[in-house]
C-alpha positions as CSV (number, residue, x, y, z in Angstrom):
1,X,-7.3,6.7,-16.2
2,X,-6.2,5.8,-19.7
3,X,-8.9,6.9,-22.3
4,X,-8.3,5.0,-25.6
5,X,-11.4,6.3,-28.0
6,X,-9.3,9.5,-29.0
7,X,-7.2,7.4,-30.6
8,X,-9.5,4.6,-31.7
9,X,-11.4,7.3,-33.4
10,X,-8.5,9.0,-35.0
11,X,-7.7,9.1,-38.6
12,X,-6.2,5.5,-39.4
13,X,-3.1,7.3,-40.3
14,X,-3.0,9.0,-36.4
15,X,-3.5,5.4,-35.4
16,X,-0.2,4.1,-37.3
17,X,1.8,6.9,-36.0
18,X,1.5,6.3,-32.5
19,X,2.1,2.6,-33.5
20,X,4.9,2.9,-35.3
21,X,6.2,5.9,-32.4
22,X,5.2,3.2,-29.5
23,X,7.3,0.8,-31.3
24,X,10.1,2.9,-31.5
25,X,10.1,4.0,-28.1
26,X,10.1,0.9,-26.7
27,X,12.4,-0.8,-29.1
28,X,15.0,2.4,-28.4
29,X,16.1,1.2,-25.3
30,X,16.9,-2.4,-26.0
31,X,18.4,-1.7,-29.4
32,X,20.2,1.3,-28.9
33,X,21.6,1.0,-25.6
34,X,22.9,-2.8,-24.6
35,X,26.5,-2.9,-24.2
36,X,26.4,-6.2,-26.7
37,X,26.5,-5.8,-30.2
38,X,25.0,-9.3,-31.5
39,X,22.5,-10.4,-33.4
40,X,19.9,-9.0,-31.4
41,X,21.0,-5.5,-31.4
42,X,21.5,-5.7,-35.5
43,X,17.4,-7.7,-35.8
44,X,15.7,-5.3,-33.2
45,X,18.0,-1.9,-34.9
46,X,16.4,-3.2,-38.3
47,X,12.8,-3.2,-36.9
48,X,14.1,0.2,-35.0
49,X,14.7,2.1,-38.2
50,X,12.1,0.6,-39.9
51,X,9.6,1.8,-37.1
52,X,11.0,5.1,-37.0
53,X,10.9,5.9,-40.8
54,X,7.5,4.5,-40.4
55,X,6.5,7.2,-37.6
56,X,8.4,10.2,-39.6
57,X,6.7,9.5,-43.0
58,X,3.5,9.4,-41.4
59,X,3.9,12.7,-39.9
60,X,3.5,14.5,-43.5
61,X,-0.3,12.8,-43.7
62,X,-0.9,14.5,-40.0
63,X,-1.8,18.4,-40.2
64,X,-2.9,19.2,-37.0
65,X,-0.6,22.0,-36.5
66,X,-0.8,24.2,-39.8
67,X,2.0,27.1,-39.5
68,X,3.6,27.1,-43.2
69,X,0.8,25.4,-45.2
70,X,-0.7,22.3,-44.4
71,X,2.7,21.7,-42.5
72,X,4.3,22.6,-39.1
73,X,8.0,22.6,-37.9
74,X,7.4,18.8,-36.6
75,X,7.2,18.1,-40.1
76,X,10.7,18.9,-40.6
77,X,11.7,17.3,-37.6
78,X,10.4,14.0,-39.6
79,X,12.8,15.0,-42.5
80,X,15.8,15.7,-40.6
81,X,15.0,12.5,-38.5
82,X,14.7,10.5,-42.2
83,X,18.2,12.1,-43.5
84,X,19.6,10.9,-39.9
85,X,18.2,7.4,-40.1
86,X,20.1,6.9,-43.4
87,X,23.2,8.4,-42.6
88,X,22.8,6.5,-39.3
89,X,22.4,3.0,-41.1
90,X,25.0,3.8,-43.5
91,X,27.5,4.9,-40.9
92,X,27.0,1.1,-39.1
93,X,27.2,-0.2,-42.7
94,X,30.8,1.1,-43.5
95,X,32.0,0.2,-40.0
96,X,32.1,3.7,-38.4
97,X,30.3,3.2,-35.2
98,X,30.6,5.7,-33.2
99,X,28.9,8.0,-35.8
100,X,26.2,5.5,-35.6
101,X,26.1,5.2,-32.2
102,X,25.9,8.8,-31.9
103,X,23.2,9.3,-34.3
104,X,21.0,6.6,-33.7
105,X,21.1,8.0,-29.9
106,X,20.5,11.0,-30.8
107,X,17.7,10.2,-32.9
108,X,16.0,8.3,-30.3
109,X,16.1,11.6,-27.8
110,X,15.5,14.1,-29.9
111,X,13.6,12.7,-33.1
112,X,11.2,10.7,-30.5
113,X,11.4,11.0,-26.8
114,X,11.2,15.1,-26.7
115,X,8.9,15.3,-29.8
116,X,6.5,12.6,-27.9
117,X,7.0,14.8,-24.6
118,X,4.5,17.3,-27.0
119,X,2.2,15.5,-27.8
120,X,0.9,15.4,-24.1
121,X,0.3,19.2,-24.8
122,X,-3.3,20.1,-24.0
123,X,-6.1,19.3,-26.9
124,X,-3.5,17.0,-28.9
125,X,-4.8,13.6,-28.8
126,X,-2.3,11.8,-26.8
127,X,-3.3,14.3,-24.4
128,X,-7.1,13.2,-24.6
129,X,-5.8,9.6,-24.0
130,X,-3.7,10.1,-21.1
131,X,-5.2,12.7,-19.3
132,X,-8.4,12.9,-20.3
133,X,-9.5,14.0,-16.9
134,X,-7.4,16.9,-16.1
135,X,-5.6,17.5,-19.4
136,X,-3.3,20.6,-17.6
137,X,-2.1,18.2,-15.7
138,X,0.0,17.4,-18.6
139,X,1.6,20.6,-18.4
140,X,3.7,20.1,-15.1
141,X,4.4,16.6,-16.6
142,X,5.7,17.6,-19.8
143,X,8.1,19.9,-17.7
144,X,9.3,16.7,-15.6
145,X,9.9,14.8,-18.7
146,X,12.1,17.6,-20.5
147,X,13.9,18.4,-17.4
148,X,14.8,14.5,-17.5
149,X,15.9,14.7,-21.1
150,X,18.1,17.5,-20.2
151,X,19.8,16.2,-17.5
152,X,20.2,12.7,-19.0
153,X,21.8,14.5,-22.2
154,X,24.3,16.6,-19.7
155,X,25.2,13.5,-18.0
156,X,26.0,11.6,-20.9
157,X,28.0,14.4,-22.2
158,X,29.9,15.0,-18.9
159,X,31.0,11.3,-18.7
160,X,32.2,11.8,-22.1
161,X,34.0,14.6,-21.3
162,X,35.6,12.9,-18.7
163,X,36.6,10.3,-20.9
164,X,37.7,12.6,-23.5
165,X,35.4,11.9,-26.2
166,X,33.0,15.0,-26.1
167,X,33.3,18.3,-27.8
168,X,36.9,18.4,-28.1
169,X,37.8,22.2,-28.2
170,X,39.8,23.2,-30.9
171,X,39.2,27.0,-32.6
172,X,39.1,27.2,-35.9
173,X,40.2,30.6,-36.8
């Protein structure tokens, strides 16, 4: 049963996060992944980018995990993720899409999707909200959801390879 006071009671800039993350994740799909490149996909990539940046900035107001400082390795997850939005955008703006392609896609896996998968970890607040009940039940979850990441990554890069367009091997020495 879904338990929203965690959340309602977090820190306002807790509550914009998971906003701005939400909005992301659901956006990701319909953005980053229709075959057409219209209109649509340019309005909802603006608002995608815009979410994102908005979910990664918000991070360095969030110190729930102190390791270095007020700061954990998330937080430079949120400035690699900021770097790869602009060269993202500014790949699609000088015409080379598939380095936009492959860096908005990549963003959206592993800049959102796997760093959401821990915030299901027990005590973390999303936990609280979605599990409140049995919050190691999140455990065995968290291990579906990475294992689906996984395999969805290794199938995208075996059709590639089939095609020819992943990992070309070449040795550089």
């Amino acid at each position: 049963m879904l338990n929203l006071s965690p959340l309602m009671t977090a820190a306002p800039v807790v509550q914009l996060h998971v906003a701005a993350a939400l909005l992301s994740l659901l956006l990701g799909p319909v953005a980053l992944f229709r075959r057409r490149r219209d209109r649509l996909h340019k309005a909802l990539g603006y608002l995608w980018i815009a979410a994102m940046a908005c979910a990664a900035l918000s991070s360095f107001w969030i110190h729930s995990i102190r390791l270095i400082g007020p700061f954990s390795p998330i937080h430079l997850l949120a400035i690699l993720s900021l770097a790869s939005l602009g060269y993202g955008l500014r790949a699609a703006i000088s015409g080379n899409i598939p380095a936009h392609r492959k860096t908005m896609q990549g963003l959206y896996f592993f800049g959102l999707a796997l760093p959401g998968v821990f915030t299901l970890w027990p005590g973390r607040t999303m936990n609280r909200v979605l599990f409140d009940l049995a919050p190691m039940l999140a455990v065995p979850v968290m291990a579906i959801l990475i294992l689906a990441l996984v395999w969805l990554g290794r199938k995208r890069r075996v059709q590639k390879a089939a095609r020819g367009t992943a990992f070309p091997l070449h040795n550089p020495f």
